[in-house]
N, C-alpha and C positions, 0 to 999 in steps of 0.2 A: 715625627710630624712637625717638629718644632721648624723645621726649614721651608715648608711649605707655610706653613703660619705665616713667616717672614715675607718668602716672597708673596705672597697674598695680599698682604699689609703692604708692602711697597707698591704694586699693582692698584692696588684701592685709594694708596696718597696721591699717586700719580694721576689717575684716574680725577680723582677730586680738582687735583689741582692745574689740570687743564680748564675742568669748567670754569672756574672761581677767573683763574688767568684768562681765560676769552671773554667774560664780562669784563674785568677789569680793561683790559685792552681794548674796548669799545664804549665806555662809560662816557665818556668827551660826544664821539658822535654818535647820535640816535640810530643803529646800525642794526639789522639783523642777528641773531647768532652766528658765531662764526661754525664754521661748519665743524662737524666733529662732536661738536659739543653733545649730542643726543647718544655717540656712540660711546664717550667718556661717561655718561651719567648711568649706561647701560651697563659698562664694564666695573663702574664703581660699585654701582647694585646687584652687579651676579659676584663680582667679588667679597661682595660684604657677606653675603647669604653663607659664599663657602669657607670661609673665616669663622662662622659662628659656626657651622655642619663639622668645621675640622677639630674647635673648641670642644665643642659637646663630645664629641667622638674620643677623644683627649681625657674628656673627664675632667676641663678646666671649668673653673666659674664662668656662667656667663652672667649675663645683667640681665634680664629679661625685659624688664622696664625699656630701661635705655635701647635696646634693640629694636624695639616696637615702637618707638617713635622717630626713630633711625631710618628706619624701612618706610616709615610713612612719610617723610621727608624725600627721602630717596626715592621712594615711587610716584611722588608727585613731580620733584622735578625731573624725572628721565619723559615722565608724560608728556610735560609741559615742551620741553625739551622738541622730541619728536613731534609737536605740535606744531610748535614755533619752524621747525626746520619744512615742517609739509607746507604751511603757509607763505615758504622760502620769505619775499621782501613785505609780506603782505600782516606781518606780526605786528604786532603792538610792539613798542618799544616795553612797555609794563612789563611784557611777560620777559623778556630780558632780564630783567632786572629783579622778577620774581625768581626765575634762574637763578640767577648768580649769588642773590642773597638766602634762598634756601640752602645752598649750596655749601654756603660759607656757615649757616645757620649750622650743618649737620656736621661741619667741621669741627664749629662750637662748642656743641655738646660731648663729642666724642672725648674733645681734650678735656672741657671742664665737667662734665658728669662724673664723681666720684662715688 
């Protein structure tokens, strides 16, 4: 199971780091999300879920803490996300920017939660 772990975890950085990269890439002009973005935050949140499903399953430590404010991060901004993308040009620039700093927020913890 260790290699689905992997790819999991690759799928999940990627995932993240389109978001993070499509705000950044629009941060200059006050711009919609770029498209995509709702289905990258989608795939990072079913990714995570089965990363922790394959963990457990495994018998590895997880954090429980750290998962659960993980997941609540991630479910606000795929929300937000999908939000933003129904309201196409008609978003707030805010919620952009809520995006992408959540985003990078969940990145954060991940690395530095020990």
């Amino acid at each position: 199971m260790d290699w689905l772990l992997r790819i999991l975890l690759v799928i999940h950085l990627l995932s993240w780091a389109f978001v993070v990269g499509a705000w950044l890439s629009r941060l200059r002009a006050p711009v919609p999300i770029a498209k995509g973005v709702s289905h990258a935050a989608a795939t990072a949140l079913l990714t995570g879920l089965l990363m922790v499903g394959v963990r457990e399953m495994d018998d590895l430590e997880v954090n429980n803490a750290k998962i659960a404010v993980k997941l609540v991060v991630a479910i606000v901004v795929t929300v937000l996300a999908f939000v933003a993308q129904r309201r196409n040009d008609k978003a707030p620039v805010g919620m952009a920017h809520a995006i992408g700093g959540l985003a990078t927020v969940n990145v954060l913890i991940a690395v530095l939660w020990t």
